[in-house]
N, C-alpha and C positions, 0 to 999 in steps of 0.2 A: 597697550599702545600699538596695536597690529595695524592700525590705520596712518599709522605715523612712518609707517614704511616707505622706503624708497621706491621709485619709480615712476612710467608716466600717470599711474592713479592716485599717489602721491597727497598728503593732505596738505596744502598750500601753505594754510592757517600755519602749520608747527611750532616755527619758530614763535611768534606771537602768542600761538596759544602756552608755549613754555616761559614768556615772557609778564604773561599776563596770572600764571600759577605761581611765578613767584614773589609778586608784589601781593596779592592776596594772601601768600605764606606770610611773609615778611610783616604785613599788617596787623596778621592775628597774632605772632608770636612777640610782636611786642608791647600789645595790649595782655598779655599773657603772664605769670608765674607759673612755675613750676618746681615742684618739690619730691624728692623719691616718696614713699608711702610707706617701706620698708627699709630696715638698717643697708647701708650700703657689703655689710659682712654676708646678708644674705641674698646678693647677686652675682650667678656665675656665668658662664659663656660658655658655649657650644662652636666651636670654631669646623663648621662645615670646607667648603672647596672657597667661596670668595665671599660670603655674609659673615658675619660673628654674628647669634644669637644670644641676646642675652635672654635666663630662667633664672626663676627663683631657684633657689637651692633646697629650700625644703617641701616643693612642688616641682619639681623636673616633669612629669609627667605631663603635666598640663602646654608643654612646651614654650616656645617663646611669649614672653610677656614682660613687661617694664609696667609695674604699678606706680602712678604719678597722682600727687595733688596738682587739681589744677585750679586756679581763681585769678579772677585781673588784677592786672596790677596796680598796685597801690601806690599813685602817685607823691602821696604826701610824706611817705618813709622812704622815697628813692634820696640816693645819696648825691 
């Protein structure tokens, strides 16, 4: 986001373009499910300076990672 910087070179768009990322979020997440992939016992945190990472616990090495099912959602079984 180095372009999104202040000043008189400034990308004009910003605001808009931030406006316009989150209606495309908001669209796909709720055409969306999602479900963990693994037990919820086997995710832990890494609590760095201001992120919390979360890792698998029985893969720490591979560093942050959150495994998710994903598939659309299923309108006929919404409540």
């Amino acid at each position: 986001m180095m372009t999104f910087l202040g000043g008189p070179r400034a990308y004009i768009g910003f605001r808009f373009s931030l406006v316009e990322l989150k209606a495309i979020l908001f669209t796909l997440l709720r055409r969306l499910e999602s479900e963990l992939a693994v037990p919820v016992a086997d995710i832990g945190r890494i609590d760095p300076m201001i992120v919390v990472h979360l890792v698998l616990r029985s893969d720490r090495a591979a560093g942050s990672q959150m495994p998710l099912f994903i598939k659309p959602f299923d309108r006929s079984t919404a409540v």
